[in-house]
LUMLO-391408 format. One line per field, with one value per residue (C-alpha): residue number from 1; residue in one letter; x negated, y, z negated; chain. Coordinates in nm, 3 decimals. Layout:
% LUMLO-391408
num	NUM,...;
residu	A,...;
x	X,...;
y	Y,...;
z	Z,...;
chaine	A,...;
***
This chain:
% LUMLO-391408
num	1,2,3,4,5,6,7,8,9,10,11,12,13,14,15,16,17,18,19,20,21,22,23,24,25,26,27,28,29,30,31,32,33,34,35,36,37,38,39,40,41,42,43,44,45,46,47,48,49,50,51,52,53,54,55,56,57,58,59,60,61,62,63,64,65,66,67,68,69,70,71,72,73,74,75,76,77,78,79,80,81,82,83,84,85,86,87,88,89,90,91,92,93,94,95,96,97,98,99,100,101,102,103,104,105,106,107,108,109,110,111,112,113,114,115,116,117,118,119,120,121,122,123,124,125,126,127,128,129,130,131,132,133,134,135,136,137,138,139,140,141,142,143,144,145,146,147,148,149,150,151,152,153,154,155,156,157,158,159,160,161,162,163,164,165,166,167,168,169,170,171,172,173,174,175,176,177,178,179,180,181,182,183,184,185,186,187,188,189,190,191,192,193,194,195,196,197,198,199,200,201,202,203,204,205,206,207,208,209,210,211,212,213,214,215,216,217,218,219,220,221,222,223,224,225,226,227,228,229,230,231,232,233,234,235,236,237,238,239,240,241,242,243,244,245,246,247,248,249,250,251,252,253,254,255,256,257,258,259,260,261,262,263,264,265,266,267,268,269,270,271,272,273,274,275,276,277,278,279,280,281,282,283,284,285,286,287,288,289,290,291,292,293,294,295,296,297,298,299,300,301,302,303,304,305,306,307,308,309,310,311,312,313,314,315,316,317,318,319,320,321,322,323,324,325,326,327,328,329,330,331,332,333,334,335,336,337,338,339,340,341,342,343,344,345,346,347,348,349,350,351,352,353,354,355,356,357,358,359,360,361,362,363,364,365,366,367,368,369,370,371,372,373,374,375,376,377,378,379,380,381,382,383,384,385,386,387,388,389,390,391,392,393,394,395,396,397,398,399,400,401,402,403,404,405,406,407,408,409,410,411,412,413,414,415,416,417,418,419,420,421,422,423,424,425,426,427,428,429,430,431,432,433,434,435,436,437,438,439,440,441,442,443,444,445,446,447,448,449,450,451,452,453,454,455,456,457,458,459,460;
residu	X,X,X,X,X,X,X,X,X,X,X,X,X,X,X,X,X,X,X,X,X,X,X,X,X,X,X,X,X,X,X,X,X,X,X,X,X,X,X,X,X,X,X,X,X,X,X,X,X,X,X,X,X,X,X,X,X,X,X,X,X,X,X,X,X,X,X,X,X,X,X,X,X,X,X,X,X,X,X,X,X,X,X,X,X,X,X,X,X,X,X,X,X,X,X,X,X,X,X,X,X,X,X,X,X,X,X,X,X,X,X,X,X,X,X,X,X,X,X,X,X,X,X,X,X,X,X,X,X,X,X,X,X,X,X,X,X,X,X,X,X,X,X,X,X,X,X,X,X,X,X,X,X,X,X,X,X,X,X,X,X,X,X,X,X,X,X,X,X,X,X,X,X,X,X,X,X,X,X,X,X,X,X,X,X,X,X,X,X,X,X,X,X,X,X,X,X,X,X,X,X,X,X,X,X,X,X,X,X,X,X,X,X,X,X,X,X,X,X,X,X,X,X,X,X,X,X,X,X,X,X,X,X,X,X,X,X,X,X,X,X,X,X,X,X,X,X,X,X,X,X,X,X,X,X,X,X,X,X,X,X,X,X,X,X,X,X,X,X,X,X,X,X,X,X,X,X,X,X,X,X,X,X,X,X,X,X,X,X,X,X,X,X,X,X,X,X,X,X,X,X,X,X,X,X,X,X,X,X,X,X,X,X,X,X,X,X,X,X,X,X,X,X,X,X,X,X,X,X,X,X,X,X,X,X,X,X,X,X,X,X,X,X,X,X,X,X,X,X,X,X,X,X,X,X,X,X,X,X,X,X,X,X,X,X,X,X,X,X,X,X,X,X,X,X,X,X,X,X,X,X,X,X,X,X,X,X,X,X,X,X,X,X,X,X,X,X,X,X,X,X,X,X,X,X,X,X,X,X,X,X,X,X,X,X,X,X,X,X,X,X,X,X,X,X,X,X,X,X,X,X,X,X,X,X,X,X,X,X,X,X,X,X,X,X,X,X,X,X,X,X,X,X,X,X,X,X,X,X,X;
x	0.481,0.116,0.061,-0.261,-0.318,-0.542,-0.681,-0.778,-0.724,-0.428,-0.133,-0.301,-0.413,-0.056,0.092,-0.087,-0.072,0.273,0.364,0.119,0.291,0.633,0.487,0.332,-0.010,-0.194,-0.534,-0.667,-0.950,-1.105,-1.456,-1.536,-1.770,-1.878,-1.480,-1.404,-1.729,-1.581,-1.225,-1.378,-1.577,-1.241,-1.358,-1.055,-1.186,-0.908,-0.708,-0.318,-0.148,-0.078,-0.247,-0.565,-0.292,-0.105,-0.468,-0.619,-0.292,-0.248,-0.612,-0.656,-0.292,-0.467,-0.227,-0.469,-0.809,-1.038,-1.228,-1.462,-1.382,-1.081,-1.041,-1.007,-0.745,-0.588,-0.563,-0.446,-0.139,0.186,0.280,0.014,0.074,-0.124,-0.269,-0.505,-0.567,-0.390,-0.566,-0.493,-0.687,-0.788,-0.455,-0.213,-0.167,-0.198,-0.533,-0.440,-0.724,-0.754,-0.432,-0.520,-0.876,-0.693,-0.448,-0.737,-0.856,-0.515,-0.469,-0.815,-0.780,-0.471,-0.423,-0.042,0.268,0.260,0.525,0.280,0.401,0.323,0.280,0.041,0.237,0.296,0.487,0.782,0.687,0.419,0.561,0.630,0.262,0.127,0.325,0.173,-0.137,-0.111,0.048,-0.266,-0.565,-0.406,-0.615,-0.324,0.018,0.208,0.135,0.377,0.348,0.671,0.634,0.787,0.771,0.826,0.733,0.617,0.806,0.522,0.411,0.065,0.084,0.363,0.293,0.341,0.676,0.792,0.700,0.859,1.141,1.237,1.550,1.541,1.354,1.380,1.278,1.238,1.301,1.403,1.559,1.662,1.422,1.162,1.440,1.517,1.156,1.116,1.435,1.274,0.910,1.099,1.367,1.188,1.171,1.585,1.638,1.399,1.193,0.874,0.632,0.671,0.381,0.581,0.846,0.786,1.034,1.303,1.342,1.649,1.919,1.986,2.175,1.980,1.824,1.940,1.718,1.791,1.730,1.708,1.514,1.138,1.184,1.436,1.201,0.916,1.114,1.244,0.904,0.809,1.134,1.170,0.789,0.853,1.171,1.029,0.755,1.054,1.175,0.851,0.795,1.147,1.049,0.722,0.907,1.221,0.932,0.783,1.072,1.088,0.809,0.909,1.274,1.281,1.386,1.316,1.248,1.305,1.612,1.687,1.540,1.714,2.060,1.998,1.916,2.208,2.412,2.444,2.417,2.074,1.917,1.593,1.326,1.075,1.164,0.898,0.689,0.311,-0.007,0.158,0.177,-0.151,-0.276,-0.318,0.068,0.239,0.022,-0.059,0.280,0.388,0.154,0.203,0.598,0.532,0.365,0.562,0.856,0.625,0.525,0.900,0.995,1.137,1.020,1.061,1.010,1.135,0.879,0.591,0.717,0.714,0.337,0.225,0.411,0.196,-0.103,-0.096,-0.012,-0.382,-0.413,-0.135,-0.303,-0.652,-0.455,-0.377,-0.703,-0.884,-0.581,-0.684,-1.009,-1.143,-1.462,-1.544,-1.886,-2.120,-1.813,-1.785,-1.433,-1.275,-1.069,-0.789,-0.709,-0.876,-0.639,-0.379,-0.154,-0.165,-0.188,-0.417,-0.785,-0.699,-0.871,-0.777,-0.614,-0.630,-0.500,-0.768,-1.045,-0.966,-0.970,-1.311,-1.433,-1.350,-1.448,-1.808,-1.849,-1.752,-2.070,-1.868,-1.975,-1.718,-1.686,-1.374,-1.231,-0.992,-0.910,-0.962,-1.055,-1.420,-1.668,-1.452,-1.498,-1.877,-1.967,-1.800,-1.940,-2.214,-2.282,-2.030,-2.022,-1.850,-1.658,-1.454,-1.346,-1.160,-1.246,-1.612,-1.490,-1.337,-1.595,-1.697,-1.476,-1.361,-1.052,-0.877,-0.693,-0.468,-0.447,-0.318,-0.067,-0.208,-0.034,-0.330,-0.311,0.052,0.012,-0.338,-0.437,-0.445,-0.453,-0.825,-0.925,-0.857,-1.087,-1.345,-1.287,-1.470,-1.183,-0.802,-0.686,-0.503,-0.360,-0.132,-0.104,0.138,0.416,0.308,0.346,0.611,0.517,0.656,0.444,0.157,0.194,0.267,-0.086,-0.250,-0.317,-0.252,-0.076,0.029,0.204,0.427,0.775,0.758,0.568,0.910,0.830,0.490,0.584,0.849,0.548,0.208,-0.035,-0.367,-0.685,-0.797;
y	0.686,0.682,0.459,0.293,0.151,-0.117,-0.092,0.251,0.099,0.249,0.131,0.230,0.578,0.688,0.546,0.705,1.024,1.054,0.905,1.198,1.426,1.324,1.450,1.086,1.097,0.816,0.691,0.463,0.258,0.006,-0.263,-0.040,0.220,0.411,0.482,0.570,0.835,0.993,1.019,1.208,1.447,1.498,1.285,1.115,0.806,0.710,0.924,0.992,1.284,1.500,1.239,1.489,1.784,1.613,1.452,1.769,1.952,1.647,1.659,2.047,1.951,1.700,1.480,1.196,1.062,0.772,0.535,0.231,0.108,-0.119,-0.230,0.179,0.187,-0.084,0.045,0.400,0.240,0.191,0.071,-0.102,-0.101,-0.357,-0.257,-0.484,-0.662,-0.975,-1.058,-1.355,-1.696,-1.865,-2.071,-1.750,-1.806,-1.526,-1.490,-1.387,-1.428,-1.032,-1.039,-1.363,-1.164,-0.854,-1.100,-1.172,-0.822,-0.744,-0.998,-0.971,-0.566,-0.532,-0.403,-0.325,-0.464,-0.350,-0.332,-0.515,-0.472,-0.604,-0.296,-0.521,-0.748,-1.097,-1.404,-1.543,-1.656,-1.523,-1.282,-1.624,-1.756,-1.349,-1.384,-1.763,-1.634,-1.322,-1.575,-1.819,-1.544,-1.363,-1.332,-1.196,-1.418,-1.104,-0.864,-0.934,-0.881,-0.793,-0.852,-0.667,-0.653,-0.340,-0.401,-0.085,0.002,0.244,0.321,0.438,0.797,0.890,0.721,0.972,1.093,0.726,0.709,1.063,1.038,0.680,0.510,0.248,0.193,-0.253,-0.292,-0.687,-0.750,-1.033,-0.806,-0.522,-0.279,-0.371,-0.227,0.062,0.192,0.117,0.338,0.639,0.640,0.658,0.946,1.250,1.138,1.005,1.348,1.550,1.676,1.707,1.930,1.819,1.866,1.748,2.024,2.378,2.482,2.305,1.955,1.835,1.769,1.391,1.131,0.981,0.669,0.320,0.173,-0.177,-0.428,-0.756,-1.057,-1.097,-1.362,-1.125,-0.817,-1.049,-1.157,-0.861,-0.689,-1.035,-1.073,-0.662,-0.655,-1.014,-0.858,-0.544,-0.774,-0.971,-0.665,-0.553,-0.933,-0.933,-0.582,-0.685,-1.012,-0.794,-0.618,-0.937,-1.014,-0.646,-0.688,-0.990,-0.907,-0.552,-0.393,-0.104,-0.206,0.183,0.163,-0.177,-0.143,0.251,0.069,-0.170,0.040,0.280,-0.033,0.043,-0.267,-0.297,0.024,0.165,0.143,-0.069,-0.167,-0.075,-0.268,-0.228,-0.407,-0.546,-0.506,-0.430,-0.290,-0.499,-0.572,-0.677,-0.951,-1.081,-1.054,-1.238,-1.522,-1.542,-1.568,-1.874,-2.030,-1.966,-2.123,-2.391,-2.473,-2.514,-2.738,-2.429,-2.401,-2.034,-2.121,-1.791,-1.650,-1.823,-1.750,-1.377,-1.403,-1.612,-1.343,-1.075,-1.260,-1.278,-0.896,-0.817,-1.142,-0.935,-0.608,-0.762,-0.885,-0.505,-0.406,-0.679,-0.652,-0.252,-0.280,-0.599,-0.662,-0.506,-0.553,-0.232,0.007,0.316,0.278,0.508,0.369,0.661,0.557,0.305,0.344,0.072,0.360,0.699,0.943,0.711,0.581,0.225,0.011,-0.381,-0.596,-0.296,-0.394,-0.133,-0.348,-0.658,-0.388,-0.297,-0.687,-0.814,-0.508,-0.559,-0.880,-0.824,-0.604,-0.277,0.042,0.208,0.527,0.565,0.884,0.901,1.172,0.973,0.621,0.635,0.630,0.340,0.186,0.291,0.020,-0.266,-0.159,0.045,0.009,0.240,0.580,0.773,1.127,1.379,1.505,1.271,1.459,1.362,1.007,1.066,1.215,1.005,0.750,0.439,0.357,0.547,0.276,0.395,0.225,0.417,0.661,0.978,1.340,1.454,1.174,1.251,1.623,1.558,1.757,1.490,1.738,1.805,1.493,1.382,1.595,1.492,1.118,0.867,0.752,0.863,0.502,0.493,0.164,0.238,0.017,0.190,0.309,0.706,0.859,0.882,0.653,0.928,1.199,1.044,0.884,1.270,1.412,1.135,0.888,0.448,0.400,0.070,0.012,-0.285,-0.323,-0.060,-0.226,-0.178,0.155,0.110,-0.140,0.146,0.384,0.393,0.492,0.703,0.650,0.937;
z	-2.866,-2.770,-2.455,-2.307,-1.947,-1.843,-1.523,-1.385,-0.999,-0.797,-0.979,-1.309,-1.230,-1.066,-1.397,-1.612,-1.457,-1.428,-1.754,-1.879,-1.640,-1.791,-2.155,-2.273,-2.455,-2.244,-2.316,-1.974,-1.954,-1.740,-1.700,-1.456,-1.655,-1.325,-1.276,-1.627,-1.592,-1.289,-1.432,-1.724,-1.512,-1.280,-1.020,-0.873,-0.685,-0.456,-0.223,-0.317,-0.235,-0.611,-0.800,-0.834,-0.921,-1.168,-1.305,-1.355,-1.549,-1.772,-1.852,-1.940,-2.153,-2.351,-2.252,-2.076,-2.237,-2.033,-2.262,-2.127,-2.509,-2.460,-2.808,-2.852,-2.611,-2.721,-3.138,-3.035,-2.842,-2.916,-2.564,-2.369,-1.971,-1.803,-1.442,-1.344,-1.026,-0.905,-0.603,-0.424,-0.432,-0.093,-0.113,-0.132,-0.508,-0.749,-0.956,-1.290,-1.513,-1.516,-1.662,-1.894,-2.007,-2.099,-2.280,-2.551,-2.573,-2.675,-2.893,-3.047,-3.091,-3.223,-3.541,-3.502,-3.288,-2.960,-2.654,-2.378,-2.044,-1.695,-1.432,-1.215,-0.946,-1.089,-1.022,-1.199,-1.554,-1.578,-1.863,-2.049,-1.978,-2.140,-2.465,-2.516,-2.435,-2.724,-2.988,-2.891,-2.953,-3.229,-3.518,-3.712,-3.759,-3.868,-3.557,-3.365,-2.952,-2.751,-2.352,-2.076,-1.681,-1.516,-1.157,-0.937,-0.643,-0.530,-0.153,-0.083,0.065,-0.163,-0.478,-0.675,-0.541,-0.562,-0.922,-1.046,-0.832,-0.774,-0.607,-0.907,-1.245,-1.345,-1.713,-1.764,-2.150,-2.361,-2.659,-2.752,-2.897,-2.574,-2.361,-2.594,-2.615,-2.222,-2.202,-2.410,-2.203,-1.875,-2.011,-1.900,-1.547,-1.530,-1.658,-1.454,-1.736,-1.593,-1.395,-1.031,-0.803,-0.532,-0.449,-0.472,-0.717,-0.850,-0.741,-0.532,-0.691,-0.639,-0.877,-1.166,-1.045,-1.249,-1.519,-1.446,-1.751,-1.656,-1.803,-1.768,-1.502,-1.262,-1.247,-1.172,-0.889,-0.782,-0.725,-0.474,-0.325,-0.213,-0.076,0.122,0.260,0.399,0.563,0.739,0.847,1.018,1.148,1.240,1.499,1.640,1.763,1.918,2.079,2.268,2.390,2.477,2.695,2.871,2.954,3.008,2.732,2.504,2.155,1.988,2.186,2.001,1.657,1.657,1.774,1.510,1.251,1.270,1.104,0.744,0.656,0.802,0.812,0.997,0.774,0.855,1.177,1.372,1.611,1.599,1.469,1.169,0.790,0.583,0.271,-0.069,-0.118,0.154,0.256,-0.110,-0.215,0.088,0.017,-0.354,-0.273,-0.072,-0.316,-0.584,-0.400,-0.285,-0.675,-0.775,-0.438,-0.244,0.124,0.223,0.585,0.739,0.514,0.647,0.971,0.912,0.808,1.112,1.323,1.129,1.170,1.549,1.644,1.674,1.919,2.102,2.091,2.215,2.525,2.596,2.547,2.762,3.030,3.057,3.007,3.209,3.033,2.639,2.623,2.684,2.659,2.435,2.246,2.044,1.729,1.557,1.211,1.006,0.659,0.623,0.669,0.647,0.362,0.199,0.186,0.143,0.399,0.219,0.464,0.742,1.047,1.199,1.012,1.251,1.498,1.469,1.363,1.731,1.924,1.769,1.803,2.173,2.204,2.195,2.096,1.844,1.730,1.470,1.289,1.021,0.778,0.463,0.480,0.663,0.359,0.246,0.591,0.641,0.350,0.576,0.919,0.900,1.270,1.359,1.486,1.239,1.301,1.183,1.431,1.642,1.967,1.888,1.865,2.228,2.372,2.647,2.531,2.812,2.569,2.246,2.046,1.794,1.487,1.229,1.245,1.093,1.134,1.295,1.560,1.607,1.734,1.887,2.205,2.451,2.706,2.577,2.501,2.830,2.984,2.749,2.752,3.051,3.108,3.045,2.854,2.513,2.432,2.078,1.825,1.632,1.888,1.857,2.169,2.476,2.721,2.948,2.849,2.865,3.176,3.289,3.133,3.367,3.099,3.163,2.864,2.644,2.385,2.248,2.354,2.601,2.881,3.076,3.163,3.251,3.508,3.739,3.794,3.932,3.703,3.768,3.618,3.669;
chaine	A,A,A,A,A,A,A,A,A,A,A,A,A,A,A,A,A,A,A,A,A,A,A,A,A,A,A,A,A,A,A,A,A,A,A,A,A,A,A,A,A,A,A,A,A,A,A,A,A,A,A,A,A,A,A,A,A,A,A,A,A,A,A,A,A,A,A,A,A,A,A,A,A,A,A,A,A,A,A,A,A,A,A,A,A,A,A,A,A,A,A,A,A,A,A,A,A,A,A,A,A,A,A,A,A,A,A,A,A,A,A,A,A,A,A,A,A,A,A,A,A,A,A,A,A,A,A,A,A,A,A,A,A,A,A,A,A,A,A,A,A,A,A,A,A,A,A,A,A,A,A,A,A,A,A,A,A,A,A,A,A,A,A,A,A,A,A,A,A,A,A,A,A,A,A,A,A,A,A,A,A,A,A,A,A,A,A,A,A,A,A,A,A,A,A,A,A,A,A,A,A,A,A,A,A,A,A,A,A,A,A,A,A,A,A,A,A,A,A,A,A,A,A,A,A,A,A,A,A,A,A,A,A,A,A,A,A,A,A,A,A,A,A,A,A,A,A,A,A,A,A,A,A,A,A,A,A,A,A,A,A,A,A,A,A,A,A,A,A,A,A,A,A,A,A,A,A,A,A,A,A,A,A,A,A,A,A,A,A,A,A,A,A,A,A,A,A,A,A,A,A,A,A,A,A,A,A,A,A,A,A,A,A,A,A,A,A,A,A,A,A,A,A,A,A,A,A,A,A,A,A,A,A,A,A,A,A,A,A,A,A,A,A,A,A,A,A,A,A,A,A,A,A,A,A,A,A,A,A,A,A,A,A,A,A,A,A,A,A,A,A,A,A,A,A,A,A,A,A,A,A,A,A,A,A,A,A,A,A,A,A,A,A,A,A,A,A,A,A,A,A,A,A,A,A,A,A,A,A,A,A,A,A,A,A,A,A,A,A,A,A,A,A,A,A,A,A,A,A,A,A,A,A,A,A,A,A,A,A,A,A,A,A,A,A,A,A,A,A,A,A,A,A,A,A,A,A,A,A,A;
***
């Protein structure tokens, strides 16, 4: 089978190069002619760990081709994955007329039956609303268009691991020979038969994850309802860690206890600034309204959002608490990715950061391994470095926003000695409130304030 994906964004370009990686021929293209040139000269323009690896061998394979042409694209396939972005309108609901536009491309190009199949997040039925929209622009009567959803389950930073190795692949099909073909393109990864650029050597040897075939409907859901539950989860910790704060308590003590239960598990319960990147809050707001289009009120839902919204109120009342008054001061920001091990600054909590500390008059200098000539287009005003003991240098306050290796083991025995003054307030729970009280530094942190309170702390 040849395949073709629409959409050379993130989603799109991990798809395609692991489908190519898995021994697919895969033609990509997207509107974006500037990113179609790069991809052809071997320019990867976003940051993913392997995806420039795995690029590069599919490539010299002839195993991936880029094309601006869509209607070329669209001919040479016999499996069309749709990537394009969903992003969400000013009431939380979905915007879909990429996926709508790319609709009557297909429909207009065609000169075959294709497999068309949803990669992009989408809400329910909206795999019913893509197959009236084929019928409606088809030229032809006899081609006849088969829809799928196969949602991604992909995390930035390890996208590519997720995709080649993943806990569960959910085919959404409404007959037979959809799920059969679906079945076939994802063999070579449920049987390990590709190149991994992951593992050095053989990969571990781990049960075959389930390809899940549901209806269109389900794996639409499923996508929504996993991402909104992960969000709860992280809500669920940065509340735990208020009420850390106000009675006491230790909320890694808490959310570790708490996660040892099977039933509940550790991941994602971890107080900080909150929940960014492109997914987690537009998936969150286009589950709401989905539920509030059918007469559903996902209350606890909104209530996780609202508790996202307000962590960086919380994290400006450490910063003004420490530092008094913000205006005039040098400030040093650590991490200004959504997360680490990517470039992706969309919906960064760091952003918000940065946003307030200007328009209190500060002056910021910010480092971050990957994400600063995406950031340097938003606030130009900034001091940029890379070297985050440049950033310190002279610094009144480090805030740390994103929690980057390189942050993690930082010398903070050095940049002490080079900072004004010995403050860190952490955003993202890093560092042992003990140890740093120990190298001399005042210290914050959520959900820990407990053990700031038993000591004296030195500014010096």
């Amino acid at each position: 089978m040849h395949l073709a994906v629409i959409g050379c964004g993130y989603v799109g370009l991990v798809t395609a190069a692991c489908l190519a990686d898995a021994g697919h021929d895969v033609i990509c293209t997207d509107i974006d002619t500037e990113r179609i040139d790069k991809l052809k000269a071997g320019i990867v323009p976003i940051y993913e760990r392997h995806l420039d690896t795995i690029l590069a061998s599919a490539r010299e394979a002839g195993r991936i081709s880029y094309t601006s042409d869509a209607g070329e694209a669209i001919r040479a396939a016999d499996v069309i994955f749709i990537c394009v972005g969903t992003p969400p309108r000013e009431n939380g609901e979905a915007d879909l007329s990429a996926i709508d536009h790319v609709a009557r491309q297909i429909a207009e190009e065609a000169r075959s039956s294709k497999l068309v199949i949803e990669k992009s997040t989408v809400p329910a039925r909206t795999g019913l609303e893509l197959q009236r929209a084929l019928a409606a622009y088809s030229r032809n009567g006899e081609i006849k268009f088969h829809v799928a959803s196969n949602p991604e389950f992909l995390r930035e930073g390890t996208a590519v691991d997720d995709f080649l190795h993943p806990d569960r692949i959910v085919v959404g099909v409404e007959d037979d020979s959809s799920a059969a073909k679906l079945r076939e393109i994802y063999r070579p990864i449920l049987e390990h038969r590709f190149q991994c650029p992951v593992h050095n050597g053989p990969c571990p040897a781990t049960e075959p994850a389930p390809l899940l075939v549901t209806t269109i409907n389900s794996a639409e859901l499923i996508k929504h309802a996993s991402n909104s539950f992960l969000a709860l989860k992280i809500s669920y910790a940065n509340v735990i860690a208020d009420l850390c704060e106000k009675i006491g308590a230790n909320v890694e003590e808490v959310t570790h206890a708490m996660g040892l239960d099977p039933r509940i598990g550790g991941q994602f319960l971890k107080a900080g600034l909150g929940f960014g990147g492109f997914c987690f809050p537009k998936d969150v707001q286009a589950f709401i309204h989905l539920s509030a289009s059918v007469g559903v009120d996902f209350a606890i839902l909104k209530a996780a959002e609202k508790v996202n919204k307000q962590r960086i109120d919380r994290y400006f009342d450490k910063v003004r608490k420490a530092l008094w008054v913000l205006k005039g001061k040098n400030i040093a920001v650590l991490g200004l990715a959504f997360k680490p091990n990517t470039d992706d600054i969309r919906f960064a909590p760091a952003l918000e950061v940065v946003k307030r500390l200007l328009d209190e008059g500060v002056n910021v200098r910010a480092s971050d391994p990957e994400a600063m000539e995406r950031a340097k287009h938003v606030f130009p005003q900034v001091q940029y470095h890379e070297d985050p003991f440049e950033a310190l240098r002279g610094a009144d306050a480090a805030l740390l926003c994103t929690e980057w290796d390189v942050f993690r083991t930082l010398d903070w025995v050095r940049a002490g000695k080079l900072m004004a003054r010995k403050l860190v307030i952490d955003g993202r729970n890093l560092y042992s409130p003990e140890v740093m009280r120990e190298l001399g530094f005042e210290y914050y942190s959520f959900g820990r304030e407990a053990l700031k309170s038993e000591h004296t702390v030195s500014a010096s």
